[in-house]
Every structure is written in structure tokens, then in C-alpha cells.
C-alpha positions as CSV (number, residue, x, y, z in Angstrom):
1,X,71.6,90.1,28.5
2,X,75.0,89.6,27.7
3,X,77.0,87.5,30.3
4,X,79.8,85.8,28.5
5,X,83.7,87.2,27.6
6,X,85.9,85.6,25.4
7,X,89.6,86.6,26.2
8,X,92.3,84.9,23.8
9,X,95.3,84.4,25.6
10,X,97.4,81.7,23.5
11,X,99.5,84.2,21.8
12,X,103.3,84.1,22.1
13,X,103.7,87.5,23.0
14,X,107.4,87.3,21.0
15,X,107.9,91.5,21.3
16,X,108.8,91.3,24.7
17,X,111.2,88.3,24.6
18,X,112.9,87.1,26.8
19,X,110.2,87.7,29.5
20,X,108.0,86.4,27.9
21,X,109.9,82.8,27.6
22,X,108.2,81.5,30.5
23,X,105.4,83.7,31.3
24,X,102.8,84.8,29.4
25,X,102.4,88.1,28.5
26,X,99.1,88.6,29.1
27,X,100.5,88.2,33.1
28,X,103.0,91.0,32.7
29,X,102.4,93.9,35.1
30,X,101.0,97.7,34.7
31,X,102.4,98.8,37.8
32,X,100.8,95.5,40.2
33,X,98.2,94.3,38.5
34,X,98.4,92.2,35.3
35,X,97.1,93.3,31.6
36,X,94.8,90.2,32.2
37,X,93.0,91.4,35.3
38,X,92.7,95.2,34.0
39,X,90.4,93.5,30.8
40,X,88.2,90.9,33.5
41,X,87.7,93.7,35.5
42,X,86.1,95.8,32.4
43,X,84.1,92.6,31.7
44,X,83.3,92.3,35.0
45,X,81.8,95.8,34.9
46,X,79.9,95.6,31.8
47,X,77.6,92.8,33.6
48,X,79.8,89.8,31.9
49,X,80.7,87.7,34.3
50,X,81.3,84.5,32.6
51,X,84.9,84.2,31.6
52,X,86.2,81.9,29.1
53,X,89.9,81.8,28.4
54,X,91.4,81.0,25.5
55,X,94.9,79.7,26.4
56,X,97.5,77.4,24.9
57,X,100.9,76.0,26.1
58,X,102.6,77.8,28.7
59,X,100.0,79.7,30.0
60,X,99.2,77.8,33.2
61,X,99.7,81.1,35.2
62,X,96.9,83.0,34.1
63,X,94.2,80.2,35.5
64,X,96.6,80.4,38.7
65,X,96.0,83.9,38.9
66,X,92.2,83.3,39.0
67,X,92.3,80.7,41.3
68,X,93.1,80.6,45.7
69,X,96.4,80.7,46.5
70,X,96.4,78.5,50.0
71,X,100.2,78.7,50.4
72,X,100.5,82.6,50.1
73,X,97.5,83.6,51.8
74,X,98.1,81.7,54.6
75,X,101.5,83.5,54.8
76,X,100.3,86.5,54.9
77,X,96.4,86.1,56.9
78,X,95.9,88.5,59.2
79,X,98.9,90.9,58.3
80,X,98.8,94.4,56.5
81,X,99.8,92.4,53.0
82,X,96.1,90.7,52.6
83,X,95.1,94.2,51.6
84,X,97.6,93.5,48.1
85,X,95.1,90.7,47.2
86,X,91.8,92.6,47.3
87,X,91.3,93.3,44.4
88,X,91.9,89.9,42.7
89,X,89.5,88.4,45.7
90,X,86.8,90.7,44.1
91,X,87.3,89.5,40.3
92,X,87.1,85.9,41.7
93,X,84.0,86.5,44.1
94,X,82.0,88.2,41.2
95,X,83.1,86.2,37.9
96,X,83.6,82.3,36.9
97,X,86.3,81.5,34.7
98,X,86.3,78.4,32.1
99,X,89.1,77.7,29.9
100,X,90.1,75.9,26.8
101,X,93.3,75.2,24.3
102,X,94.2,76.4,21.0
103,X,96.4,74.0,20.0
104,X,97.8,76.1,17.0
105,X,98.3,80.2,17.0
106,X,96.2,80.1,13.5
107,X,95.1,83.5,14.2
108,X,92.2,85.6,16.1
109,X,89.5,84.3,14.0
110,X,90.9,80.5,14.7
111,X,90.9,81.7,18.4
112,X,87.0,83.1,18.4
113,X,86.3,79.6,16.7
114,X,88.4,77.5,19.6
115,X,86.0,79.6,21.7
116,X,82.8,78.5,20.8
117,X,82.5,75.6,23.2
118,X,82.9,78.2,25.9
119,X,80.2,80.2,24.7
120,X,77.5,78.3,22.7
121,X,74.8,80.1,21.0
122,X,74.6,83.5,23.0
123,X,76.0,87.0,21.8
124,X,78.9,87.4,23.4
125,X,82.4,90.0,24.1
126,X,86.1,89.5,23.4
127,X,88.8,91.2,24.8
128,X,92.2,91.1,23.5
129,X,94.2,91.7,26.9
130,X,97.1,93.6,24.7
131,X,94.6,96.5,24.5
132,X,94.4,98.4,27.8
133,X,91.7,100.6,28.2
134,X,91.1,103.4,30.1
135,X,88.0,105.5,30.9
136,X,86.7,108.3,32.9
137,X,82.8,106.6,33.1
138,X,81.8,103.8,31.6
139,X,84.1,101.3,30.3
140,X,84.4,100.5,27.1
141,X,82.7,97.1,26.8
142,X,79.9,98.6,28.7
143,X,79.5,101.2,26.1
144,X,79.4,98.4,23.8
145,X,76.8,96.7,25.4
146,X,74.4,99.5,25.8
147,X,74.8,99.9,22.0
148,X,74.5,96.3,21.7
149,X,70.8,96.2,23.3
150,X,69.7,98.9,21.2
151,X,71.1,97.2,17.4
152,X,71.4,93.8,18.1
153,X,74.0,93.0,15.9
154,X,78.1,92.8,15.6
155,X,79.8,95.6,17.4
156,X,83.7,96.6,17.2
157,X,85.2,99.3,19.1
158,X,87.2,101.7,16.9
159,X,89.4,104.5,17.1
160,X,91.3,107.3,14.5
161,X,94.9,106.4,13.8
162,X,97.2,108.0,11.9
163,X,97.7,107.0,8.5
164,X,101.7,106.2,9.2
165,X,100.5,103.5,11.8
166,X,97.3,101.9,10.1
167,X,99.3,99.0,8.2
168,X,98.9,97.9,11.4
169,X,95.5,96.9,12.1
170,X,92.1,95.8,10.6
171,X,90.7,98.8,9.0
172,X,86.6,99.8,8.7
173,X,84.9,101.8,6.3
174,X,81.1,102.9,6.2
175,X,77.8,104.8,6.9
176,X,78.2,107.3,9.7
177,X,75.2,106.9,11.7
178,X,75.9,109.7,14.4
179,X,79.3,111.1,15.0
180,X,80.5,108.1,17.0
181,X,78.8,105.4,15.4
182,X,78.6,104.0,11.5
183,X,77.6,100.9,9.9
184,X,80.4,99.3,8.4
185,X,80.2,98.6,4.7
186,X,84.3,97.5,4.4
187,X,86.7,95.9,6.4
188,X,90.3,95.3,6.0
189,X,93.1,93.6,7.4
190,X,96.2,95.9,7.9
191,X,96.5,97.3,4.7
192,X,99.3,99.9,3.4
193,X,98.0,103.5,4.0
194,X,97.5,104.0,0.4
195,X,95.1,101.2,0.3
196,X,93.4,101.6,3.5
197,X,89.5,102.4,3.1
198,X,89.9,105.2,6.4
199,X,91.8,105.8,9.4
200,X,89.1,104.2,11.6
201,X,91.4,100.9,13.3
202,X,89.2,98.2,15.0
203,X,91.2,97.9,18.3
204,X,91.0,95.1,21.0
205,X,86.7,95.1,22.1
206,X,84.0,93.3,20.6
207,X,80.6,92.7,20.5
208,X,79.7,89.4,18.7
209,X,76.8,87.2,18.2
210,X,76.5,83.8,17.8
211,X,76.4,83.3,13.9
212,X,80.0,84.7,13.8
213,X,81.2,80.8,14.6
214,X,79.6,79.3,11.3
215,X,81.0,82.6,9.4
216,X,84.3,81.9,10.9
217,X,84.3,78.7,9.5
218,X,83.4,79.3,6.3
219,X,86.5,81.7,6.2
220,X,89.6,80.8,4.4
221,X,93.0,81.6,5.9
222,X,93.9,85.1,5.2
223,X,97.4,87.2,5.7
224,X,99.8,84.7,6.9
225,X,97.3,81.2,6.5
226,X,95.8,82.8,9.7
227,X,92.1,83.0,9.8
228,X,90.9,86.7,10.4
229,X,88.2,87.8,12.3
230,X,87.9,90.9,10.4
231,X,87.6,88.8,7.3
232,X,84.4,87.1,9.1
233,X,83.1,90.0,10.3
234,X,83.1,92.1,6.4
235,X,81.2,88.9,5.7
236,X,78.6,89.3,8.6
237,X,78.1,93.1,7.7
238,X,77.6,91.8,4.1
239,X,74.5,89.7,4.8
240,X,73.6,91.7,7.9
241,X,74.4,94.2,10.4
242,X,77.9,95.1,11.5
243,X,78.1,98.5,13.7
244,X,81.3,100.1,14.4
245,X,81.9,102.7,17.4
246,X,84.2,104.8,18.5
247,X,84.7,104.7,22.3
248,X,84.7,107.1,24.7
249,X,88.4,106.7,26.4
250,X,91.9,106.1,26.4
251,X,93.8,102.9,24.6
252,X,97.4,102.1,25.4
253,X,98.6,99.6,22.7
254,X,100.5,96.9,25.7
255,X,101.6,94.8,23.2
256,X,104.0,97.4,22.2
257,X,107.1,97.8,24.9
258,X,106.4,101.7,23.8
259,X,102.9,101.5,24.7
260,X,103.3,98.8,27.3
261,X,105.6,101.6,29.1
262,X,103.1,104.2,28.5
263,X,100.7,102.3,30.3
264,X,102.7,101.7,32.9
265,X,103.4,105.6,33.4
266,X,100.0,106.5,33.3
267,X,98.2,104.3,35.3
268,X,101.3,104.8,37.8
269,X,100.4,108.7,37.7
270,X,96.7,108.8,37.4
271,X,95.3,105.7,38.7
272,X,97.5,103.7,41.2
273,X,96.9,103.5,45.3
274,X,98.9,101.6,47.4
């Protein structure tokens, strides 16, 4: 069983400056609830329950979020607002949150490594709050874990993007397995179009086991002296087993202010009850 999800929350969030100055974007609201709460929740679901947060300066609001209140709800006890609080009450009923620092942005790879005191030696998923989900079943870390109990191994969630917008993210290439599934052979870190292996983008969901810590460590800074994780993971699907699926669902790229706003729209549309 899987019970453990990283969430690295120590980014800067500089595309949406000026708000994000002094609060941290991972706080910012689709519609009333904050990115960071839409990716526990999906955790939550997929039977991970064990939260660690991977934070840095200036992020002192996101482990407020998790946490009681006294001086608010005792505002609003016993008045038609407590029903506005619900659904944070359920995240913090059902999960336990740790957290710890990265004291330098060094990138995600550094920020998976920062992690490991979190996690120990378990299998474990990471969320990357940026990426909001949406699903008609299943969420998509639960798809992952179903997958995960079958293989075993390194999972990453993927999805088709066009070629104009792939310098963008890390990039896999492989064996297709079934038509939602391959074992990846190459990995790539945002790479022009005309060097990009496919147009299958890892986005924000992982699956990772345990052995990715000493990998990550043995991995010299990449693009930028940051430290990939894709650059660890080629190296895991080198010597092992790397899968690569692409999820049933809906992303929304919220670290975009275009995306973020789609987001917003949709969920506003489709999803939101007062």
C-alpha cells in the first residue's frame, strides 16, 4: 500500500507577481478552494493519506491552511458560514500533514531529494499543485496507483501536447504497452520540438519508489544547475522499470495565468456548489 504524498510547494510562483509577493501560489484560489487542497484531496482519494510538504520561505500559509483556525471558527460556530469550512475539516480529519524546507529552489529533483526524510524507504506519489486535475471517475493518482500494484515500478502520468508547446516540459519516449500505457525507453527535459523524442509531456503526477533518492543524488545539475527529476528517472528506466501512462481526465496548466483562468471557468461552470 501506498500511503505517502510528496507535494513540493517551495517554488516562487514568479508568473503571477505581484500576488504572489506574499502568498504563495500554491494558496491562490480556483473559485474558493486553493490549488493546494484540490491536489490533497486527489491524494486523499487515492488511499494516501500521509502528507508531506515541501515548503520553503514564505510559505507559512499553506501549513495554516491545514491546521484549526480557533479565532475564525469561533466567529462563525453555530452560524450558516461553518458550512464554508467543510470541506477543509474533511481533508484535515482524513490526512496528517508533515512538512520540511528546501532551503534553495535547485529544482524538482532537489525538492524529491529534500523529501526523503518525509518519506523514508516506501514507494511513494508527488503532486505538483500547478497541475490541476480533473476527472469524471477515478482520479488520476488513483489510476496511478492501481497501475502501480500491478508493475511495481516508477510511474509518471503523461499526456499529448502539441509540438508548438513541448519545449516546455520533460518529454518520454518508448514501448507502447496498450494504448494508454508504454515503458519508457527516453526521457527529456524540455527540449525544442525538433529534438523532442514524442509529443508524450510528463505532467504534474507521480508514482515513485524508494531507490529514486540515491538516483537523485547521483544526478548532476541539469538545465539551469537544477537537478531534474526526469534526468533521474531516464536513469531508473535505464537499469529498471519506468512505466509511463496516459490518464484518463482533464489537466488545466494553473501555473499559467491562461490556464490558471481556465481553471477557474471550468470548475466555476461544472463543478462549483455554494
Amino acid at each position: 500500500m501506498i500511503k505517502k504524498c510528496l507535494f513540493p510547494v517551495a517554488g516562487y510562483g514568479t508568473r503571477f507577481l505581484p500576488a504572489t509577493k506574499a502568498m504563495p501560489k500554491e494558496m491562490l484560489p480556483i473559485v474558493n478552494k486553493p490549488l493546494v487542497q484540490y491536489g490533497v484531496e486527489e491524494a486523499i482519494e487515492a488511499g494516501l493519506t500521509e502528507i508531506g510538504l515541501v515548503t520553503g520561505r514564505g510559505k507559512r500559509a499553506i501549513a495554516d491552511h491545514f491546521d484549526v483556525s480557533y479565532e475564525l471558527e469561533h466567529q462563525i460556530a453555530g452560524t450558516d458560514k461553518e458550512k464554508y469550512l467543510e470541506s477543509i475539516r474533511n481533508v484535515m480529519d482524513k490526512a496528517s500533514f508533515s512538512m520540511t524546507r528546501q532551503k534553495e529552489m535547485k529544482g524538482l529533483g532537489d525538492a524529491i531529494l529534500n523529501g526523503q526524510r518525509l518519506i523514508g524507504d516506501e514507494p511513494f506519489g508527488v503532486i505538483l499543485s500547478d497541475d490541476l486535475c480533473v476527472t469524471e471517475g477515478d482520479g488520476v493518482l488513483k489510476q496511478m496507483v492501481k497501475l502501480y500494484n500491478q508493475f511495481r515500478c516508477s510511474i509518471v502520468a503523461i499526456q499529448e501536447i502539441p509540438l508548438e508547446k513541448i519545449h516546455k516540459f520533460g518529454v518520454i519516449a518508448g514501448e507502447k504497452i496498450k494504448d494508454d500505457l508504454y515503458q519508457v525507453k527516453d526521457m527529456v527535459e524540455k527540449p525544442a520540438a525538433e529534438d523532442a523524442p514524442s509529443n508524450l509531456a510528463i505532467i504534474g503526477r507521480y508514482i515513485l519508489t524508494p531507490d529514486i533518492f540515491d538516483v537523485i543524488e547521483d544526478t548532476p545539475p541539469g538545465k539551469n544547475g537544477e537537478v531534474q527529476l526526469t534526468d533521474a528517472l531516464l536513469k531508473q528506466a535505464e537499469t529498471g522499470c519506468v512505466m509511463a501512462y496516459k490518464f484518463k481526465g482533464r489537466r488545466f496548466d494553473c501555473g499559467s495565468v491562461e490556464g490558471f483562468v481556465e481553471a477557474t471557468n471550468y470548475v466555476y461552470e461544472n463543478l462549483y456548489k455554494e
